[in-house]
LONU-319297 format. One record per residue: y, z, x of N, C-alpha, C in turn; chain. Coordinates in pm, whole numbers, plus 50000, padded with zeros to 5 digits. Layout:
{{Y,Z,X},{Y,Z,X},{Y,Z,X},"A"}
...
This chain:
{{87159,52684,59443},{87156,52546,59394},{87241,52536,59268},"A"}
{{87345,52415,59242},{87410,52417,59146},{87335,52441,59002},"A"}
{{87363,52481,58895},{87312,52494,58731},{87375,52338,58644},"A"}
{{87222,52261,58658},{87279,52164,58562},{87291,52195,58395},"A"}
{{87341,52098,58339},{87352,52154,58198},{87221,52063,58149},"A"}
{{87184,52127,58057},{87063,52079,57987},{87055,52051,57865},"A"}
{{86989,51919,57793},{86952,51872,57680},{86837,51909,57622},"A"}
{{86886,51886,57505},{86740,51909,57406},{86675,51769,57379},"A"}
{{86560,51762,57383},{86475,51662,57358},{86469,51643,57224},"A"}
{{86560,51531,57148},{86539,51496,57012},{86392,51454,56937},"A"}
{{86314,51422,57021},{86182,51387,57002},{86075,51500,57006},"A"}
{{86083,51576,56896},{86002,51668,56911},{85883,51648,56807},"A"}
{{85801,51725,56807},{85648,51736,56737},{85629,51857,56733},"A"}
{{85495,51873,56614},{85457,51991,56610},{85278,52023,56700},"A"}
{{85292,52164,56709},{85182,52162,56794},{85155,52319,56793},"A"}
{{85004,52357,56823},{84951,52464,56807},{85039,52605,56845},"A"}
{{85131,52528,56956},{85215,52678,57030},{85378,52577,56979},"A"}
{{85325,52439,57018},{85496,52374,57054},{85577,52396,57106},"A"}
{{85511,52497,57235},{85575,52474,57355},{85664,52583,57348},"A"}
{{85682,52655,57228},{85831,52757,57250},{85819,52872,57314},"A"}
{{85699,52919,57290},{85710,53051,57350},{85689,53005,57483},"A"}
{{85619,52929,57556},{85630,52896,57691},{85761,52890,57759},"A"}
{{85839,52750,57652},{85969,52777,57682},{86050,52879,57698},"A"}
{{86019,52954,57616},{86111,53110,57651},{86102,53162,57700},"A"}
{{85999,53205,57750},{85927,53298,57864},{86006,53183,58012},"A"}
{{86011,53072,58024},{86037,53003,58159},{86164,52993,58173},"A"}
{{86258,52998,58002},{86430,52973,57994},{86496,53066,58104},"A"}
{{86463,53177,58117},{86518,53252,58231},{86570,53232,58369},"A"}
{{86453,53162,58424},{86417,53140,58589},{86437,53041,58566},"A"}
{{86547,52981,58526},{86561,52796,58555},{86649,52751,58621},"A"}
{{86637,52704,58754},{86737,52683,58857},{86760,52549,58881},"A"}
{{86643,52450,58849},{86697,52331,58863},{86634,52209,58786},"A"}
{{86659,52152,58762},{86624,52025,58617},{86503,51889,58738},"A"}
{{86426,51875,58636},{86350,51782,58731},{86287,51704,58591},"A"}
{{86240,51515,58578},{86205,51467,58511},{86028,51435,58555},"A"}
{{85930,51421,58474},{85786,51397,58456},{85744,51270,58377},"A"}
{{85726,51159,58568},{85707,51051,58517},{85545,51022,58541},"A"}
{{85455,50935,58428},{85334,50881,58463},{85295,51056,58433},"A"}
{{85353,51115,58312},{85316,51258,58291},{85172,51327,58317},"A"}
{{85063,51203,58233},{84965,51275,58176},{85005,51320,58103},"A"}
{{84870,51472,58106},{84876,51659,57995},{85006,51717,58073},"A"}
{{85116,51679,58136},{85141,51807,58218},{85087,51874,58318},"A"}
{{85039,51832,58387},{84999,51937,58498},{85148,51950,58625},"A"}
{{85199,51836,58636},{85333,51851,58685},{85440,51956,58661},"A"}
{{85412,51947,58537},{85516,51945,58487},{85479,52192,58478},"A"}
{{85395,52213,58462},{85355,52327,58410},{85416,52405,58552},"A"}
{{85343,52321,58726},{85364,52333,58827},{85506,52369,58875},"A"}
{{85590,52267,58817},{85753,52272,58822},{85851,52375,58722},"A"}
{{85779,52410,58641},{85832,52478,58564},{85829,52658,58635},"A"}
{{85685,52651,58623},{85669,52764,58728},{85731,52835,58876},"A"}
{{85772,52700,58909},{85889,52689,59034},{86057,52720,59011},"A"}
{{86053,52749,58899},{86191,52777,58849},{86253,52639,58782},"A"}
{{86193,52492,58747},{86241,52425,58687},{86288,52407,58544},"A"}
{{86338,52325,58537},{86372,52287,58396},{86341,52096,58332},"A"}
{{86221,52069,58271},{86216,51929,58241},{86314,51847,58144},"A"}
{{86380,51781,58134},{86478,51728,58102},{86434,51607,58080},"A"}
{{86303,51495,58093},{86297,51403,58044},{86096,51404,58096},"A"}
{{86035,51294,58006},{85906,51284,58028},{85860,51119,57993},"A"}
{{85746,51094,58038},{85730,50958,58017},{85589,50929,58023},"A"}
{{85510,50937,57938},{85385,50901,57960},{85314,50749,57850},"A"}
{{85277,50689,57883},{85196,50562,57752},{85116,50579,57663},"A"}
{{85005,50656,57793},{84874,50678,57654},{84902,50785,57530},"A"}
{{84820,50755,57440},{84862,50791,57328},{84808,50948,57300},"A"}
{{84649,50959,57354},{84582,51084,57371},{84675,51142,57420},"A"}
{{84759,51115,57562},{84781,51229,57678},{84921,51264,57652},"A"}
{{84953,51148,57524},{85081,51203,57456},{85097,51323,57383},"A"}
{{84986,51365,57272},{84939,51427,57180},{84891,51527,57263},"A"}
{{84848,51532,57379},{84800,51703,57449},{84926,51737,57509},"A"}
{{85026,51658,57535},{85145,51699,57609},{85248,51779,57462},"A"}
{{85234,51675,57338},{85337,51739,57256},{85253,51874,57247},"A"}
{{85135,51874,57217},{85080,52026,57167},{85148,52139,57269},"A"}
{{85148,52090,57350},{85205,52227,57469},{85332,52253,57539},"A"}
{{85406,52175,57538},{85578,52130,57531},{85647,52095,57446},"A"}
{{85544,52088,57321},{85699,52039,57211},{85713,51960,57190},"A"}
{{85706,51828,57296},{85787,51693,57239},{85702,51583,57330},"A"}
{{85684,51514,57252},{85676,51347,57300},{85682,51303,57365},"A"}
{{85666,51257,57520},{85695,51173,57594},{85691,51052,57544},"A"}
{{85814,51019,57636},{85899,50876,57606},{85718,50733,57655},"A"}
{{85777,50641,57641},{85660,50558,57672},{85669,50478,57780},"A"}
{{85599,50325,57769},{85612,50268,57882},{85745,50251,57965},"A"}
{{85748,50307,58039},{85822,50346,58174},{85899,50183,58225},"A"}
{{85832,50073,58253},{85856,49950,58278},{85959,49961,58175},"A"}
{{86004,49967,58060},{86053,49908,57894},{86202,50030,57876},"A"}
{{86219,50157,58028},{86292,50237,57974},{86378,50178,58082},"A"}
{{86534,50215,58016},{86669,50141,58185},{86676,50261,58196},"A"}
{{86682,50229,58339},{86690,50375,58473},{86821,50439,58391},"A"}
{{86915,50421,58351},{87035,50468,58309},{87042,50573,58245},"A"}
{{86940,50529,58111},{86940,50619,57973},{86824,50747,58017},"A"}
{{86764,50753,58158},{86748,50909,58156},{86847,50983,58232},"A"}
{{86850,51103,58202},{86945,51211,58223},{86965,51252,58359},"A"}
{{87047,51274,58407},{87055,51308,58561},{86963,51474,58616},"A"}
{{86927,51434,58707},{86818,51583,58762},{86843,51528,58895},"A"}
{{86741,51701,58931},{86797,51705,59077},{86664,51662,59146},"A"}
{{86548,51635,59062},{86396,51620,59114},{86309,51552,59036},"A"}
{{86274,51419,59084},{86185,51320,59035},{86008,51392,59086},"A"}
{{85940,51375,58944},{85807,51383,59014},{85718,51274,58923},"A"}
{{85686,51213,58965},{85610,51159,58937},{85424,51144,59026},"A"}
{{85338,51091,58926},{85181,51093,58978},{85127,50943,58947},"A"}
{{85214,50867,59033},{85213,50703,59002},{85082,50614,59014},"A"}
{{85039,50547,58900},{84914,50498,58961},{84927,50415,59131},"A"}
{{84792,50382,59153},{84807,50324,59279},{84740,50167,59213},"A"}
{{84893,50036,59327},{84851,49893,59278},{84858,49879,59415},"A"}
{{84797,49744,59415},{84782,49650,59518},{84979,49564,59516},"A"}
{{85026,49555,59608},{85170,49524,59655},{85160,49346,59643},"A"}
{{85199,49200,59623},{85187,49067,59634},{85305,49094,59774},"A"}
{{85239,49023,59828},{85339,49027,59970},{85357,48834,59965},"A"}
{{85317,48766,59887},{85310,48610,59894},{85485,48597,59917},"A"}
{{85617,48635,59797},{85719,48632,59808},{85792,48695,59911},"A"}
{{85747,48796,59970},{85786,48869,60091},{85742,48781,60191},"A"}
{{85633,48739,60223},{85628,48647,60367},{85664,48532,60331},"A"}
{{85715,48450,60235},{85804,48363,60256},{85979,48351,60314},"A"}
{{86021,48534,60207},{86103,48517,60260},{86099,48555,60420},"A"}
{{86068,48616,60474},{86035,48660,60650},{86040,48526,60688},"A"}
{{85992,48410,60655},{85938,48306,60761},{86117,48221,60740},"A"}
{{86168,48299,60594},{86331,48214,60628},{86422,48320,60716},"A"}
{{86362,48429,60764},{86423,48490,60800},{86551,48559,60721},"A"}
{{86489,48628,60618},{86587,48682,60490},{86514,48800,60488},"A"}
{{86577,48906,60463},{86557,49070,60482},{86512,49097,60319},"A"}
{{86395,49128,60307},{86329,49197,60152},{86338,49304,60154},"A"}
{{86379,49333,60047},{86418,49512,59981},{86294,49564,59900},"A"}
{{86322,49693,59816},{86207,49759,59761},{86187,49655,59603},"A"}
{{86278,49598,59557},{86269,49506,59464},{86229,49407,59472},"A"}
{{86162,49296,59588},{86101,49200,59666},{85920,49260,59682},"A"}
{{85931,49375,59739},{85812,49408,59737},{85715,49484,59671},"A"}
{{85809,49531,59626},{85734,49636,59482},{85725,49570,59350},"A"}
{{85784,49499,59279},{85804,49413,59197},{85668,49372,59126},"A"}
{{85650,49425,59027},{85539,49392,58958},{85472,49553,58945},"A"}
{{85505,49621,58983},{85385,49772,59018},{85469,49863,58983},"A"}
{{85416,49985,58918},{85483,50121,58849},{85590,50189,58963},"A"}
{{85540,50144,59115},{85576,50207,59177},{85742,50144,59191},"A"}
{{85743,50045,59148},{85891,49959,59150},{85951,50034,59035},"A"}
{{85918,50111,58976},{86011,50164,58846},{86023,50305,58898},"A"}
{{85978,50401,59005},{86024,50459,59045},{86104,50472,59151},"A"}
{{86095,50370,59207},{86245,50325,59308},{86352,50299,59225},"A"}
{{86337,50209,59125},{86458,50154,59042},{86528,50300,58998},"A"}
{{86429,50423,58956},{86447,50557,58931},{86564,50580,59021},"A"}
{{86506,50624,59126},{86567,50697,59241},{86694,50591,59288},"A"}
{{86715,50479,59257},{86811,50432,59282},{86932,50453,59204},"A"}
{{86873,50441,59096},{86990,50500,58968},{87045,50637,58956},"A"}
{{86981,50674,59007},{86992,50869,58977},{86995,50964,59118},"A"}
{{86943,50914,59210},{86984,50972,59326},{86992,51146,59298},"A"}
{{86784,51153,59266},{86821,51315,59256},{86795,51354,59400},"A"}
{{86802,51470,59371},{86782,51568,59542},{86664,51550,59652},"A"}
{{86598,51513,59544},{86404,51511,59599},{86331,51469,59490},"A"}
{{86212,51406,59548},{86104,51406,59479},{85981,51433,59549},"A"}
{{85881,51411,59455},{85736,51443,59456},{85643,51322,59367},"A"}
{{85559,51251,59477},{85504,51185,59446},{85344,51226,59505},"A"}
{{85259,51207,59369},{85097,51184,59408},{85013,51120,59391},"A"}
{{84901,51101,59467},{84836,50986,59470},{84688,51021,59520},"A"}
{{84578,50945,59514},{84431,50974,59556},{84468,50958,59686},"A"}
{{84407,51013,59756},{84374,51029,59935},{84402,50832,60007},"A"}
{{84303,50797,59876},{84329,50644,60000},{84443,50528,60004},"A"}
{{84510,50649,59893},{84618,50518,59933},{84696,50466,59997},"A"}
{{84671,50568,60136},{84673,50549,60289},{84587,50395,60280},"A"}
{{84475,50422,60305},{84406,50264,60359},{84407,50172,60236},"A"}
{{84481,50175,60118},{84445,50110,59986},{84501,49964,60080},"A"}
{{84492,49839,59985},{84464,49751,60100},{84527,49727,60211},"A"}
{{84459,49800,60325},{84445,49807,60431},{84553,49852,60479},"A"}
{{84624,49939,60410},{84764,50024,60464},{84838,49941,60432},"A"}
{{84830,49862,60413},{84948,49750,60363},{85069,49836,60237},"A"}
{{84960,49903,60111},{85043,49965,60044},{85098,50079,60032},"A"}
{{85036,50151,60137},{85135,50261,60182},{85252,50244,60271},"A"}
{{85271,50101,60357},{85338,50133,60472},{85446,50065,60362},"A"}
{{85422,49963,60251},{85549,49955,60157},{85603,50044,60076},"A"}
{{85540,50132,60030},{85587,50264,60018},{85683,50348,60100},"A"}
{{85653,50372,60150},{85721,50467,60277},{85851,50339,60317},"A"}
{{85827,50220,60330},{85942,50104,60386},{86094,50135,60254},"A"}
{{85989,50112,60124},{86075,50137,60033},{86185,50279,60023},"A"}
{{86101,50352,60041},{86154,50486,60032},{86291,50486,60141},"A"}
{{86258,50526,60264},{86353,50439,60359},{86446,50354,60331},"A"}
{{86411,50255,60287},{86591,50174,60224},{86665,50266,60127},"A"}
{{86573,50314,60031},{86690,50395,59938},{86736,50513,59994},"A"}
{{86732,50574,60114},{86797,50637,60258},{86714,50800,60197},"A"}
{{86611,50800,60160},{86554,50936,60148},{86448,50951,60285},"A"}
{{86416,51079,60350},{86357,51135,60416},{86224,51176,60367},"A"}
{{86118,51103,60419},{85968,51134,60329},{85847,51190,60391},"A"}
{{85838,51257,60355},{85711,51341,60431},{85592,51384,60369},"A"}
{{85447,51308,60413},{85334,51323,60323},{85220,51407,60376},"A"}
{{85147,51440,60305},{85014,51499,60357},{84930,51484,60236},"A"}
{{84764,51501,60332},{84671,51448,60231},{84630,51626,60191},"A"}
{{84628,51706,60041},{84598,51849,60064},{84487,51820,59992},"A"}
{{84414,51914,59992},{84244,51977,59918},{84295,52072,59845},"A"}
{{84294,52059,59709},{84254,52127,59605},{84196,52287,59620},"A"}
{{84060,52293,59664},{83996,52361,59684},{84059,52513,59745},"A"}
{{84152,52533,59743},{84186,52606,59846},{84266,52697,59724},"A"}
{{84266,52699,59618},{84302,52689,59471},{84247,52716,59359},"A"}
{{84158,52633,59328},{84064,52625,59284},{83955,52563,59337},"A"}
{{83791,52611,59270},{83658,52602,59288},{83601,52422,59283},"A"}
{{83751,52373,59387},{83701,52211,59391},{83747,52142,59477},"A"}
{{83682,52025,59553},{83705,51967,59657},{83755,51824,59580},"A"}
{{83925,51805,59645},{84034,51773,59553},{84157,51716,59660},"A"}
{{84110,51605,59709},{84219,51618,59788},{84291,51504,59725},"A"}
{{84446,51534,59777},{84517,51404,59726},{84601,51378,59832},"A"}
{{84714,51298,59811},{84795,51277,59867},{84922,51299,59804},"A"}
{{85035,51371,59881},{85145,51405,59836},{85261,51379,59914},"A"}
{{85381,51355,59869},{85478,51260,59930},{85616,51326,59888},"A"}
{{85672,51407,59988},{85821,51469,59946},{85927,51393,60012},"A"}
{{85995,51387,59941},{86118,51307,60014},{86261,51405,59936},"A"}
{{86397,51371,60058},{86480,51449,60021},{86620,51343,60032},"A"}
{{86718,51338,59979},{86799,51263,59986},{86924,51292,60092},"A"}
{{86890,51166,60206},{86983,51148,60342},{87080,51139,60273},"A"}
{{87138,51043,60200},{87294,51090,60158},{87382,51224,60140},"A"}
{{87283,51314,60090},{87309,51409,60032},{87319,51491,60148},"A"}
{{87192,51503,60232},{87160,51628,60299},{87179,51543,60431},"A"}
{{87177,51472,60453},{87186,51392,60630},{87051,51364,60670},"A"}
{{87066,51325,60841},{86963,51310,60857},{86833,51424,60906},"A"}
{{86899,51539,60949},{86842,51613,61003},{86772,51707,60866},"A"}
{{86652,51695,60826},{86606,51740,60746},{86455,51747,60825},"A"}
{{86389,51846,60769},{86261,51858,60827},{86206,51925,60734},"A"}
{{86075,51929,60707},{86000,51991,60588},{85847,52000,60615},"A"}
{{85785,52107,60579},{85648,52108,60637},{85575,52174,60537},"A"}
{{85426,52131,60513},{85337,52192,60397},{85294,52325,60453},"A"}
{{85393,52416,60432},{85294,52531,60487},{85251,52600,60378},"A"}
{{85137,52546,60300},{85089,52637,60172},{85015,52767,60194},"A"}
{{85045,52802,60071},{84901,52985,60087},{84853,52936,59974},"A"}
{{84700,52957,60020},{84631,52963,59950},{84567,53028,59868},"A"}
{{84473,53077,59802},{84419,53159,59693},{84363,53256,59771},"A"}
{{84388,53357,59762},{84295,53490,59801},{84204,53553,59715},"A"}
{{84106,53596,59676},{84016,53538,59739},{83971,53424,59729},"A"}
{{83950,53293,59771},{83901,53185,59747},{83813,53126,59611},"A"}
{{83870,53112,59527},{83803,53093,59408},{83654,53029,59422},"A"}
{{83560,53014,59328},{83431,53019,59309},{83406,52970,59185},"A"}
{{83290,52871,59176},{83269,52812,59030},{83226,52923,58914},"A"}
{{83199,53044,59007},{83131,53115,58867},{83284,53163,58820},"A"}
{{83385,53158,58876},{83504,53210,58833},{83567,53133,58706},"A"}
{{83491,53038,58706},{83565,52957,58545},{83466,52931,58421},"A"}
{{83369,52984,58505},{83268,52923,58385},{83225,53018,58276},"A"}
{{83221,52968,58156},{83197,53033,58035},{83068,53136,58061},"A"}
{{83041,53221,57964},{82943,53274,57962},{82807,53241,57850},"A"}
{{82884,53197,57746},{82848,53150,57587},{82893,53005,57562},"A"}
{{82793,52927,57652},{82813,52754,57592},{82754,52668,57477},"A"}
{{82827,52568,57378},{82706,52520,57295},{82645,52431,57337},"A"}
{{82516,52438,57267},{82407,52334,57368},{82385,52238,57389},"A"}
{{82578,52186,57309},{82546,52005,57255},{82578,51934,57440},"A"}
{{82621,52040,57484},{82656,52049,57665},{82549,52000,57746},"A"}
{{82480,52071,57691},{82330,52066,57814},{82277,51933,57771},"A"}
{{82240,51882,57881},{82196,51745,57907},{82067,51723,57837},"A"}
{{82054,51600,57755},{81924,51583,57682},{81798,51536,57803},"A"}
{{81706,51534,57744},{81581,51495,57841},{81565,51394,57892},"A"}
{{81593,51280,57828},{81669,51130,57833},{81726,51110,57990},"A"}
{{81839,51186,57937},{81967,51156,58044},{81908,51253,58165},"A"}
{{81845,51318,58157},{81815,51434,58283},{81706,51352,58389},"A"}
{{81679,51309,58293},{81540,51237,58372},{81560,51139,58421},"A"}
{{81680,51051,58418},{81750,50907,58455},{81789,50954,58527},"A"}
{{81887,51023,58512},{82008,51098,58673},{81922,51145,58758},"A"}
{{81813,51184,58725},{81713,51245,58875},{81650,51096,58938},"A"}
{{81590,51033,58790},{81537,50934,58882},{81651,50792,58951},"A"}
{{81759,50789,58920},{81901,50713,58970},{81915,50789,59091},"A"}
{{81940,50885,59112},{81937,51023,59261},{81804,50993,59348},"A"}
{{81677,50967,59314},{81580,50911,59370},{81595,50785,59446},"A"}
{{81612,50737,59372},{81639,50539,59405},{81698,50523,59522},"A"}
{{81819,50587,59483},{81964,50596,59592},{81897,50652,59742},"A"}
{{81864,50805,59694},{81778,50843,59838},{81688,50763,59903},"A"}
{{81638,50690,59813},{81491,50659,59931},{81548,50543,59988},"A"}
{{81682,50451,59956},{81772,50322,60012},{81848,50379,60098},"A"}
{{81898,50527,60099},{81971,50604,60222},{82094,50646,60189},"A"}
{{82094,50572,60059},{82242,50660,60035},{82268,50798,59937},"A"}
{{82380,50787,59919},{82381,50956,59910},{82439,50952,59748},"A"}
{{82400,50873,59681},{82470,50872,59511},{82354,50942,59453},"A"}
{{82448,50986,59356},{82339,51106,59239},{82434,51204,59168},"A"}
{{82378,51268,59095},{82399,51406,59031},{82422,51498,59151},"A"}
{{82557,51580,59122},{82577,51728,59142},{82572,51814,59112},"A"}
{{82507,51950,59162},{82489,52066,59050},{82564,52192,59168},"A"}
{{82674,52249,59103},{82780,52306,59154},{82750,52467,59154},"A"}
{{82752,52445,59320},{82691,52642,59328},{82773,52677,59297},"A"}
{{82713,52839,59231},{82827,52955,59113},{82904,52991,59230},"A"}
{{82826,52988,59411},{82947,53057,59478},{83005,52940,59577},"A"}
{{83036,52844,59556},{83088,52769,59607},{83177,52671,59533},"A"}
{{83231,52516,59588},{83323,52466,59502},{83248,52338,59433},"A"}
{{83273,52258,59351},{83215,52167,59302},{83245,52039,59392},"A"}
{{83204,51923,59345},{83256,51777,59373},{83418,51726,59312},"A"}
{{83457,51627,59358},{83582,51592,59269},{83517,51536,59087},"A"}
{{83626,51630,58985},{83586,51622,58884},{83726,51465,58846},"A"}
{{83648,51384,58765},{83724,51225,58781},{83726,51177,58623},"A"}
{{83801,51080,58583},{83812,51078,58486},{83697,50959,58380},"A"}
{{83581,50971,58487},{83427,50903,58393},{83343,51036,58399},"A"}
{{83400,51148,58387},{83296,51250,58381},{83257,51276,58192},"A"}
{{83350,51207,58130},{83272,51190,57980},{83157,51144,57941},"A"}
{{83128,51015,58059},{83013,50924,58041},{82881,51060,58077},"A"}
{{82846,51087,58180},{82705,51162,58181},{82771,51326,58239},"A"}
{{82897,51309,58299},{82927,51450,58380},{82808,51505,58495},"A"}
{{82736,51348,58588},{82672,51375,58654},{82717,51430,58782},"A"}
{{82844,51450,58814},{82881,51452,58952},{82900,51641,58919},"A"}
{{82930,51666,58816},{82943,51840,58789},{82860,51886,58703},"A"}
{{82730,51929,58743},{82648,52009,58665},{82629,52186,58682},"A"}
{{82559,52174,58558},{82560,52332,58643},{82447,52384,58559},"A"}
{{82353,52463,58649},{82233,52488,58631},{82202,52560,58514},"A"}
{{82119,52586,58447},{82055,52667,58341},{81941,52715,58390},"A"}
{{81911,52829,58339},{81774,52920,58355},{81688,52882,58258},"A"}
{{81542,52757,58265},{81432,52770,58175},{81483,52625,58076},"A"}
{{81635,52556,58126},{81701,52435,58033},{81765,52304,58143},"A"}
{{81752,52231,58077},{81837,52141,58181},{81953,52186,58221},"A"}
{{82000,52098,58346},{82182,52132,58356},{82248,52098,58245},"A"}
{{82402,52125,58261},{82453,52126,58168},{82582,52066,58223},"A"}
{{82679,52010,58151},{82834,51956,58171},{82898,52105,58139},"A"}
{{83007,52052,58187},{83129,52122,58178},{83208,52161,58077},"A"}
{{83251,52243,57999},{83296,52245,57874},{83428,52167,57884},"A"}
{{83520,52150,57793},{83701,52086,57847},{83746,52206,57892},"A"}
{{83737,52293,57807},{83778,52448,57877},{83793,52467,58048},"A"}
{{83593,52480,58073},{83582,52486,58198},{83686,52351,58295},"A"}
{{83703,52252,58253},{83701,52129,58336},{83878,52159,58321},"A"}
{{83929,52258,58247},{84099,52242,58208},{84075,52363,58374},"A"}
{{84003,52449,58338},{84027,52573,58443},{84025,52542,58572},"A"}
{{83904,52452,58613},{83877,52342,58754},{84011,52296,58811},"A"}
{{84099,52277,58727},{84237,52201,58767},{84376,52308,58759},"A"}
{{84282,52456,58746},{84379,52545,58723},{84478,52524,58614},"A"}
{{84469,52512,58530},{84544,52522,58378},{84499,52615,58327},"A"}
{{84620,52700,58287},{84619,52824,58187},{84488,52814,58077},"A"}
{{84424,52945,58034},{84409,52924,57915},{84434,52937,57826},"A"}
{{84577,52921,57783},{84661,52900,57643},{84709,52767,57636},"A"}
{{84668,52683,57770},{84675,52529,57741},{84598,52466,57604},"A"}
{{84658,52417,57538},{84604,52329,57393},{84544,52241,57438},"A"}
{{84462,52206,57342},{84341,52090,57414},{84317,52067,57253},"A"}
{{84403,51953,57234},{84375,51921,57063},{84329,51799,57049},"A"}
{{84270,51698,57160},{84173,51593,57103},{84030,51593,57154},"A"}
{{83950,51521,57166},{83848,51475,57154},{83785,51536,57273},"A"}
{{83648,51547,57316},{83558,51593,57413},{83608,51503,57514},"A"}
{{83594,51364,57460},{83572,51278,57565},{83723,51254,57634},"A"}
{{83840,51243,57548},{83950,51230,57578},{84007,51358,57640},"A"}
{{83979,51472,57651},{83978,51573,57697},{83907,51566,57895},"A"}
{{83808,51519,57878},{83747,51505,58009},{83825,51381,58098},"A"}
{{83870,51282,58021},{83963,51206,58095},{84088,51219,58163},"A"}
{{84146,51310,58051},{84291,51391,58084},{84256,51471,58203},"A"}
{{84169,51541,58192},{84199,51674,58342},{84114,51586,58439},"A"}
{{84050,51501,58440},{83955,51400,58593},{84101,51286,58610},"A"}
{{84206,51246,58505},{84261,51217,58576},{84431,51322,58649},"A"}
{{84409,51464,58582},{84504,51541,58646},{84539,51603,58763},"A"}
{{84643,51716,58789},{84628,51742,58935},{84600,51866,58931},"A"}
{{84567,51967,59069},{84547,52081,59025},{84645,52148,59100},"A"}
{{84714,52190,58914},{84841,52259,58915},{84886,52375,59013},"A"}
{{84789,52491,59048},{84863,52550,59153},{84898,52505,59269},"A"}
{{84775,52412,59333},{84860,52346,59423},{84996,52274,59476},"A"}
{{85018,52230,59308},{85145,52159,59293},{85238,52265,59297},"A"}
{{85196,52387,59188},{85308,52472,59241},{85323,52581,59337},"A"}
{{85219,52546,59407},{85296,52585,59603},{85358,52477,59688},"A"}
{{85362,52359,59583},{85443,52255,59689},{85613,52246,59609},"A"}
{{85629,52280,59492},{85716,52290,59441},{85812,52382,59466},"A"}
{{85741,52516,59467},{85794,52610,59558},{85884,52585,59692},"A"}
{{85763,52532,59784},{85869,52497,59888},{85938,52383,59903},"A"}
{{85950,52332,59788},{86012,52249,59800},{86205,52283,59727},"A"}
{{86137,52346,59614},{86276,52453,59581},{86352,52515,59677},"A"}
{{86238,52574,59781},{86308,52659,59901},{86375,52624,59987},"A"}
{{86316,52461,59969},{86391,52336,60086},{86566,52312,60039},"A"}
{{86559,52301,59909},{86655,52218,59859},{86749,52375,59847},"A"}
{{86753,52494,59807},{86797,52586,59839},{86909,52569,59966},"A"}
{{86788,52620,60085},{86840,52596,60212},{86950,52493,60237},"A"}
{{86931,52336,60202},{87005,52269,60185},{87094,52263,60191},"A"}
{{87161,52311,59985},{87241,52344,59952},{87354,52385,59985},"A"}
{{87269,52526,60088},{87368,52654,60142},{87461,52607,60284},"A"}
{{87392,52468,60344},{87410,52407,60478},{87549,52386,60465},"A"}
């Protein structure tokens, strides 16, 4: 694969590591430049790097998930994404972004249909994050990307906004291929998302084909595999809250449904960990001998999503539990990165 040339990020910060020694240790194995949009902490981005990348531009809003990203890369992500021109980022060979999921207005689209006038990805995307990553890929025409998303945004309303997705993708002449994967297979959690590779027909033609053939973790990870040994007790659930979540878990049962508290066997995987697990952390507990359950430390809940532990974690409990319930879990990403490197390789050599 060609060696792009690479910039330094003028926007830098300071931070517990600041990213350098990471950087140095990854400067080696860097084969191809890829940008981290709708960043978060990085979990993309840690994934891609690991794959032999190189990040060259970042973009996140919130202000927390700014401040855990400078602590561990160095620098700043840029901000609202809507407010940046596709122009002024740097050319790469791999868009990834982890785009929220919106509802699509189709009101301007079926008007124009009924004049019989052909709507593009700017007609129907228009208004939604996901229109600023087309505008992306239109401007820059990297090699591939990687897009993720929760499982339903297959049926989000009513397929409507996936099948404009995929319509969009298609006009800007890329080749897209998705699957819904589980986490779990990774790490000690049931995690599925949805993931979306696409490769650029201009570039490569049409005959492209690509398939998730991941490996998974040997031996199959296990909750006792992340969990501390020495927790403080501000963790463990007061009497209050223990006694609500059982009797809220009651209620639910005896009406037939299945809402409540989870308490996550040491040899099995947990529930999906989400980003209201600050409020009670009822969906991931975990048992005590002779004490109530207990939450998750950020530690534990950084490890759940497979993040190093030399990952910085420099704000708040609560802002901490938001960041990784709303992250991805990074090895997975980087066995899709992988082959996806391996794809664009192959490519190349065609």
């Amino acid at each position: 694969m060609e060696q792009m040339h690479l910039r330094t990020d003028e926007n830098t910060c300071r931070g517990k590591d600041g990213g350098g020694k990471k950087a140095k240790r990854a400067a080696g194995r860097r084969r191809f430049t890829f940008i981290d949009l709708f960043a978060g902490i990085g979990g993309m981005r840690i994934a891609f790097e690991r794959a032999g990348g190189a990040c060259v531009y970042s973009s996140e809003w919130n202000k927390y998930s700014q401040q855990t990203y400078c602590a561990n890369f160095g620098e700043t992500p840029k901000g609202d994404i809507t407010q940046i021109a596709a122009d002024s980022i740097p050319d790469h060979d791999v868009l990834v972004a982890g785009f929220p999921c919106q509802p699509f207005s189709i009101a301007g689209v079926s008007k124009k249909n009924s004049l019989g006038r052909a709507t593009g990805f700017e007609d129907k995307t228009q208004g939604t994050l996901f229109f600023d990553v087309c505008r992306i890929l239109k401007e820059k025409r990297p090699k591939a990307f990687l897009l993720e998303n929760v499982k339903n945004l297959r049926s989000h309303d009513r397929g409507r906004t996936f099948q404009v997705i995929l319509e969009s993708l298609e006009e800007l002449n890329y080749s897209a291929f998705y699957a819904v994967l589980d986490g779990q297979n990774y790490v000690p959690q049931h995690r599925e998302r949805i993931l979306i590779v696409g490769f650029d027909r201009e570039r490569y033609g049409e005959d492209v084909k690509f398939e998730f053939n991941l490996t998974p973790t040997e031996p199959k990870p296990a909750m006792r595999d992340i969990l501390d040994e020495n927790v403080d007790k501000k963790y463990t659930l007061s009497d209050k809250l223990w006694t609500y979540l059982k009797n809220y878990a009651a209620k639910h049962r005896a009406a037939g449904n299945g809402f409540g508290y989870g308490i996550a066997p040491p040899d099995g995987v947990s529930r999906t960990i989400s980003a209201r697990y600050y409020k009670d952390g009822s969906e991931i507990l975990i048992e005590q001998e002779g004490k109530n359950p207990r939450r998750l430390t950020p530690r534990e809940c950084a490890r759940l999503q497979g993040f190093p532990d030399d990952f910085q974690i420099p704000v708040s409990d609560t802002q901490a539990y938001k960041q990784f319930g709303n992250s991805v879990v990074v090895p997975l990403i980087e066995n899709v990165a992988k082959l996806m490197t391996e794809k664009l390789c192959e490519l190349e050599r065609r």
